[in-house]
FIMI-562821 format. One line per field, with one value per residue: x negated, y negated, z of N, C-alpha, C, CB in turn; residue in one letter; chain. Coordinates in steps of 0.2 Angstrom, whole numbers. Glycine has a CB too. Layout:
N
n_xx c(X ...)
n_yy c(Y ...)
n_zz c(Z ...)
ca_xx c(X ...)
ca_yy c(Y ...)
ca_zz c(Z ...)
c_xx c(X ...)
c_yy c(Y ...)
c_zz c(Z ...)
cb_xx c(X ...)
cb_yy c(Y ...)
cb_zz c(Z ...)
res c(A ...)
chain c(A ...)
end
This chain:
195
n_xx c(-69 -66 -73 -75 -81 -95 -104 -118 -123 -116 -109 -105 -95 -86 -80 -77 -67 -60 -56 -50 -39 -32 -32 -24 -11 -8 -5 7 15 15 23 35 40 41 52 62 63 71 86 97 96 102 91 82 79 73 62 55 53 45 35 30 27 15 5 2 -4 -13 -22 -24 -30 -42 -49 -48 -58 -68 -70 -79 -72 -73 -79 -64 -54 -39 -25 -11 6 21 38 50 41 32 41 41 47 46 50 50 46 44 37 20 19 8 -1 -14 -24 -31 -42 -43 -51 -55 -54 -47 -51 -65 -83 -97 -93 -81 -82 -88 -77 -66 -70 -70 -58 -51 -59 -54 -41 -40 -46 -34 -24 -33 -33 -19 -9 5 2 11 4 -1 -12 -16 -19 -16 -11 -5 6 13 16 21 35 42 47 54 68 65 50 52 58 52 39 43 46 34 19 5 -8 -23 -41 -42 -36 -33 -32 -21 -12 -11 -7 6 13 11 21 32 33 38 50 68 81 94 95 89 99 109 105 101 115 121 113 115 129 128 124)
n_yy c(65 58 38 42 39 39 50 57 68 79 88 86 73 82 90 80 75 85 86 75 76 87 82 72 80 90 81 74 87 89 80 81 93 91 81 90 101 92 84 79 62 47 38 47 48 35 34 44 39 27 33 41 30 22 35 36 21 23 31 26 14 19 25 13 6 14 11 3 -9 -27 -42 -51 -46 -37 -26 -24 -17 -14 -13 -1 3 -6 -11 -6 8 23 35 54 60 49 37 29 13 2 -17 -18 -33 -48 -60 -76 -80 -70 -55 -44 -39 -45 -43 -39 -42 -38 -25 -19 -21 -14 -1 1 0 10 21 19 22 34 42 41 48 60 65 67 57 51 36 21 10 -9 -20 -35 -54 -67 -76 -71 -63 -74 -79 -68 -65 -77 -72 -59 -53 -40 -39 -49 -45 -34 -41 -49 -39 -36 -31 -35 -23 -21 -30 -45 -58 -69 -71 -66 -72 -85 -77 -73 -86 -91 -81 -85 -98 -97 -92 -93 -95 -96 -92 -79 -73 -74 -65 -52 -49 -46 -37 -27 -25 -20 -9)
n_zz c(-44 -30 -22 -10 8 5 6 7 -2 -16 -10 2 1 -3 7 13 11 10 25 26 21 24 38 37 30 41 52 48 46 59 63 55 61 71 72 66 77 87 91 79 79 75 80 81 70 64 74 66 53 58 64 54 45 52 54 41 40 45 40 28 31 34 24 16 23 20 5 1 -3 -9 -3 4 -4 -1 6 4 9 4 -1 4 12 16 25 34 35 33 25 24 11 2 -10 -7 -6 -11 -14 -19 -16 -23 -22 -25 -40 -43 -53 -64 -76 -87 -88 -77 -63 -63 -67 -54 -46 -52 -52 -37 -32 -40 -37 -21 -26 -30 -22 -11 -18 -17 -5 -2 -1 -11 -20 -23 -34 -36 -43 -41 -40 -31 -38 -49 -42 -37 -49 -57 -48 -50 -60 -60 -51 -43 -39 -33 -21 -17 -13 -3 9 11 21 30 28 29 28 21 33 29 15 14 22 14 3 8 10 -6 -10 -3 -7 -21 -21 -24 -14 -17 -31 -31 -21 -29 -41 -35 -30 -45 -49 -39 -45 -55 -53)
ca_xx c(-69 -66 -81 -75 -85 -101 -109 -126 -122 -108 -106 -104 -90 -79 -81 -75 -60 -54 -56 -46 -31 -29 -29 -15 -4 -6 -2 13 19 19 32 43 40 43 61 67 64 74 92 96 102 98 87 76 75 69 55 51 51 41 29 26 22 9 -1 1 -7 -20 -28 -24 -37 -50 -50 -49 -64 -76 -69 -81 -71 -76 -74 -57 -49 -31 -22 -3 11 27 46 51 32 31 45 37 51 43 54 46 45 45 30 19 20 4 -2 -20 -24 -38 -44 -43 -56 -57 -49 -50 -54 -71 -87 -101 -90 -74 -83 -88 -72 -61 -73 -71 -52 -49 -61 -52 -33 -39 -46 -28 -22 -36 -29 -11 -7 9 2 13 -1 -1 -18 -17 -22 -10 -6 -2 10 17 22 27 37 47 51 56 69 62 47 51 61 45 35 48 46 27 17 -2 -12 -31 -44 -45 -29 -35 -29 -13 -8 -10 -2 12 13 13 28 38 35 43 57 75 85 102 94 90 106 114 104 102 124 121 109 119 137 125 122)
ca_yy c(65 49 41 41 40 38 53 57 73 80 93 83 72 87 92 76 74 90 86 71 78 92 79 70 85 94 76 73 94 90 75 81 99 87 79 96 103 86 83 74 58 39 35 51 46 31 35 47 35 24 37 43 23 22 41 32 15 24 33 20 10 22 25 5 5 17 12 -2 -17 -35 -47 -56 -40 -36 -21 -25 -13 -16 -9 3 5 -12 -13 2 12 28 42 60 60 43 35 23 6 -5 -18 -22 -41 -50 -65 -81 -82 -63 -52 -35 -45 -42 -45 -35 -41 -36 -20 -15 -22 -10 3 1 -2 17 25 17 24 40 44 41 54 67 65 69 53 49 31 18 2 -13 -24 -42 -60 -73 -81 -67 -60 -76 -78 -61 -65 -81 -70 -55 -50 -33 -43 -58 -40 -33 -46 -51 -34 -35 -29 -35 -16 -21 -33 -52 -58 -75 -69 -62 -78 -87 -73 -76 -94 -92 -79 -88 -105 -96 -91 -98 -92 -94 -88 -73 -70 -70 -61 -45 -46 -44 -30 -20 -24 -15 -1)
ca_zz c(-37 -28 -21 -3 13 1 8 3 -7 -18 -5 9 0 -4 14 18 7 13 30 28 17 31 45 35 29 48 55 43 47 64 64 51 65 80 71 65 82 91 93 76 80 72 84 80 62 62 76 64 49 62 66 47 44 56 49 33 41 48 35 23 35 34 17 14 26 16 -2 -1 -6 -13 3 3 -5 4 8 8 11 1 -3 10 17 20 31 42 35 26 24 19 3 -3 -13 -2 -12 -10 -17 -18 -16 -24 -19 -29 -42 -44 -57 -66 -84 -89 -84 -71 -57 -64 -66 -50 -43 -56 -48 -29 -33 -44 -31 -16 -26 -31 -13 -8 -20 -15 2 -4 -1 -14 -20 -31 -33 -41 -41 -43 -39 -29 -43 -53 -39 -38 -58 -57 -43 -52 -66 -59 -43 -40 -38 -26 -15 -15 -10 2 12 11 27 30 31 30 21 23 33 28 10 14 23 7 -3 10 7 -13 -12 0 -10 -27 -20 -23 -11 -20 -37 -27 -20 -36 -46 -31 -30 -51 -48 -35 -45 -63 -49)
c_xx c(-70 -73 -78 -79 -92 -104 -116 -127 -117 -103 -102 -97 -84 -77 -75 -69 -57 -54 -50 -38 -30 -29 -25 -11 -5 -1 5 19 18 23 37 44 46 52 64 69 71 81 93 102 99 93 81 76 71 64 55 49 46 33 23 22 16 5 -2 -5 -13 -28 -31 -31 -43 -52 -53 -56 -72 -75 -74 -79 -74 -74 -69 -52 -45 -28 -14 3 17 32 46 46 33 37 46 42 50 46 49 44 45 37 28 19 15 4 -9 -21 -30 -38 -45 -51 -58 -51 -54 -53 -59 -77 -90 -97 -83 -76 -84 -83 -66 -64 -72 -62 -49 -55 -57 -43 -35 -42 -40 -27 -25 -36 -22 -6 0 10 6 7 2 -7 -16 -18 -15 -6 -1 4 16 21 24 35 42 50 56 61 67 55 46 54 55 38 37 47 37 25 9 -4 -22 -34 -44 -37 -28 -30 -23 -10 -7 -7 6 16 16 20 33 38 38 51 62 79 93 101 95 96 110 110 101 111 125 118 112 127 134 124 129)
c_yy c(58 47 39 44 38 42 55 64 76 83 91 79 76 89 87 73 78 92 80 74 85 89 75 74 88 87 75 79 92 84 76 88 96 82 85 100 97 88 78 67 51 38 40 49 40 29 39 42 28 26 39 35 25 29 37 27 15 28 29 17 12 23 20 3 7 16 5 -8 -23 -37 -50 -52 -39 -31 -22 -18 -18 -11 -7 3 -1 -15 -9 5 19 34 47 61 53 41 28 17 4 -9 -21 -27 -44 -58 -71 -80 -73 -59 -46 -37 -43 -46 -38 -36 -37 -25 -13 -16 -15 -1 5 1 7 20 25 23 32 44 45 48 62 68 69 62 49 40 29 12 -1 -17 -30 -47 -61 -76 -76 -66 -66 -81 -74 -62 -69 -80 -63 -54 -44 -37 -46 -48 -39 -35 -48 -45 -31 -35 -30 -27 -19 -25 -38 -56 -67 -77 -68 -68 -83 -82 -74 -82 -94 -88 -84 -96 -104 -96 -95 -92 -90 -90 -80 -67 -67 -65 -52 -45 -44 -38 -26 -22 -19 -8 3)
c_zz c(-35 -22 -11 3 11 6 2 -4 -9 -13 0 7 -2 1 17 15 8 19 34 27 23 37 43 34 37 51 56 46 53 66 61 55 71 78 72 72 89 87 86 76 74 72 82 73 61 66 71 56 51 62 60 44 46 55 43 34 40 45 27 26 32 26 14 14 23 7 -5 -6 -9 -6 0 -3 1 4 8 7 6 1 4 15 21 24 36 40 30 30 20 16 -4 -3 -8 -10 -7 -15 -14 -20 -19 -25 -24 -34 -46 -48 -60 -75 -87 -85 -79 -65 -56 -65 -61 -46 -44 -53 -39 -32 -35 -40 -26 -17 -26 -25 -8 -13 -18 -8 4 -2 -8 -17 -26 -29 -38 -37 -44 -37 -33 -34 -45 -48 -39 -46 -59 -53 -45 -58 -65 -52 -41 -37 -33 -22 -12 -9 -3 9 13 19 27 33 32 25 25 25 30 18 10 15 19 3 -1 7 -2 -13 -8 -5 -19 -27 -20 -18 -14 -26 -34 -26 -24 -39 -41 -30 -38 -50 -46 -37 -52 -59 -48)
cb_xx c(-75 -57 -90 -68 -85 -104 -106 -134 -125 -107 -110 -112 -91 -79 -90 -80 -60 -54 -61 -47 -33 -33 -35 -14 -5 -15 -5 10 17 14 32 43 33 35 65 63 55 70 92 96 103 100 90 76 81 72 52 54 58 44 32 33 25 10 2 10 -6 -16 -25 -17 -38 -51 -45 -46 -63 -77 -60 -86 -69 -71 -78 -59 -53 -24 -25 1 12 26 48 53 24 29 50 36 57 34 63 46 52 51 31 10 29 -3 3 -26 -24 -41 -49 -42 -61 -59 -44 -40 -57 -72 -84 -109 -88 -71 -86 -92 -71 -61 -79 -76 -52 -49 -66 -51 -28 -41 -48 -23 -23 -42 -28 -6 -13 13 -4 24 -10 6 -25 -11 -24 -12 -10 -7 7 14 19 22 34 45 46 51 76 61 47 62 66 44 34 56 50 23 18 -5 -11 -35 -39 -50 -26 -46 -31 -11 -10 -15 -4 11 4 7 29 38 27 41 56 82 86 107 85 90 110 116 97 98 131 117 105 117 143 114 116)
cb_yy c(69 47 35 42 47 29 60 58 78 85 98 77 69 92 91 71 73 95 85 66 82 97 74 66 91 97 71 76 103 93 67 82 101 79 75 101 105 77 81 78 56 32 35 59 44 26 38 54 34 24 44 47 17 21 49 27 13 30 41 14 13 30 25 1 8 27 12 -1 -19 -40 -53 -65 -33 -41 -18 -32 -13 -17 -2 8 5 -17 -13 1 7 29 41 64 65 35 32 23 0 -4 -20 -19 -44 -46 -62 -88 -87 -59 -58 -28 -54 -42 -51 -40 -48 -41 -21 -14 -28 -12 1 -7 -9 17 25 7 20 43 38 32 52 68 58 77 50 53 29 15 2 -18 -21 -43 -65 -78 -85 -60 -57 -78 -79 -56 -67 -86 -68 -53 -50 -26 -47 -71 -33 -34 -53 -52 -30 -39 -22 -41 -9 -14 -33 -55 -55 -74 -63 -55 -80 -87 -64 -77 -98 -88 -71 -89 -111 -90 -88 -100 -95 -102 -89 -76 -75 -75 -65 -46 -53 -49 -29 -20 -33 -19 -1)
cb_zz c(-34 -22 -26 -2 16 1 10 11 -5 -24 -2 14 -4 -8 18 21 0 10 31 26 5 32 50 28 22 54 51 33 44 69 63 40 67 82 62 61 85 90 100 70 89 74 93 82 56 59 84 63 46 69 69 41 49 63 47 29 45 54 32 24 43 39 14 18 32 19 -5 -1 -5 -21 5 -1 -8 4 13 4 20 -5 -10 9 13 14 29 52 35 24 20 18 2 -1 -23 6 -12 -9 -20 -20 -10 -30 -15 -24 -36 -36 -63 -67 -83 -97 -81 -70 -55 -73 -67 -48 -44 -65 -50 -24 -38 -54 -29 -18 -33 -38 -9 -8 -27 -17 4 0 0 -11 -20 -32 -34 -44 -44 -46 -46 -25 -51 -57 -33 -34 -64 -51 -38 -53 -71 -60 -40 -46 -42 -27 -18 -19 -14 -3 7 6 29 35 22 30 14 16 43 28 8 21 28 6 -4 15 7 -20 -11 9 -10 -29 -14 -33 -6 -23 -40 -22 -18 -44 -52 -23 -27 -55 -45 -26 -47 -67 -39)
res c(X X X X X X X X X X X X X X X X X X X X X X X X X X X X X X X X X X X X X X X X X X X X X X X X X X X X X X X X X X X X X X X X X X X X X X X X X X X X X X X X X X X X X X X X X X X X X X X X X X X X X X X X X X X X X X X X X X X X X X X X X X X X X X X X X X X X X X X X X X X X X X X X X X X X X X X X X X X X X X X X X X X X X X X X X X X X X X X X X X X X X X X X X X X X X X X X X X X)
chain c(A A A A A A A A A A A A A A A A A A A A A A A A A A A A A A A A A A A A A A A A A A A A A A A A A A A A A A A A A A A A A A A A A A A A A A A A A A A A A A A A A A A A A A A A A A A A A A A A A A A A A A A A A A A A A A A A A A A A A A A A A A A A A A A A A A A A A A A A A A A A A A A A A A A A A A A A A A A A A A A A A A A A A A A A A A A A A A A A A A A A A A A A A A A A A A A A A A A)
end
């Protein structure tokens, strides 16, 4: 069981994991209710891929809020999420940020950070939250990032959700200062001539 909300007894946490995961799946059934019943045009798809964002955002939040993080831990949105564009059935892409000086490694800190972090995700799961994560530093995202273009796409598509925006605007910074643009170019018209 994930340790979300930190109620004071088991009971009261299972109450409250299955109070949320039914204020997200009613949520969810009534905008994928409220397209079906609408007129299907462009314009209603992507308010609905708008709308489902923002439920996603919203419980994300709260989750975030009670998974008691590390200060200068980040919440970011990535791929399609992170471009506020979530279709029904696609996986949310986060990525949890951690704040210079802080890592999963070892050590007491790294302990209860790996703790607050794998309660934080599987709170999302016992919600029905369909998480993809990745946890890492700035750096790491940015050496990731100069090795990889799925990587730099990613990053590139990324959305501040919650945490320390102090962070994010620095994580910004590291990905946009990896980036080649022309590299880029080519090796996404390579990618999508391999597709």
């Amino acid at each position: 069981m994930s340790a979300l909300l930190q109620p004071s007894t088991p009971r009261e946490a299972q109450r409250s994991v299955a109070a949320m995961r039914t204020r997200f799946r009613d949520g969810k059934t009534a905008l994928l209710d409220h397209f079906r019943e609408s007129r299907a045009t462009a314009l209603a798809a992507t308010r609905l891929t708008k709308a489902l964002t923002r439920h996603v955002d919203s419980h994300l939040a709260e989750l975030w809020e009670h998974a008691v993080m590390p200060a200068g831990a980040t919440l970011v949105a990535v791929g399609g999420y992170g471009r506020a564009e979530l279709f029904p059935y696609s996986d949310v892409d986060v990525l949890v940020l951690l704040p210079p000086g802080m890592g999963l490694d070892a050590g007491d800190d790294a302990e209860r950070l790996r703790a607050a972090v794998e309660g934080f995700l599987h709170a999302c799961w016992d919600i029905g939250l369909e998480i993809g994560s990745s946890v890492r530093t700035i750096d790491e995202c940015a050496d990731l990032a100069r090795r990889d273009v799925t990587v730099q796409t990613a990053l590139l598509e990324s959305r501040f959700l919650c945490g320390s925006r102090r962070v994010y605007t620095a994580f910004r910074r590291a990905a946009d200062a990896v980036m080649d643009p022309k590299a880029f170019l080519v090796a996404k018209t390579l990618e999508m001539r391999q597709r």
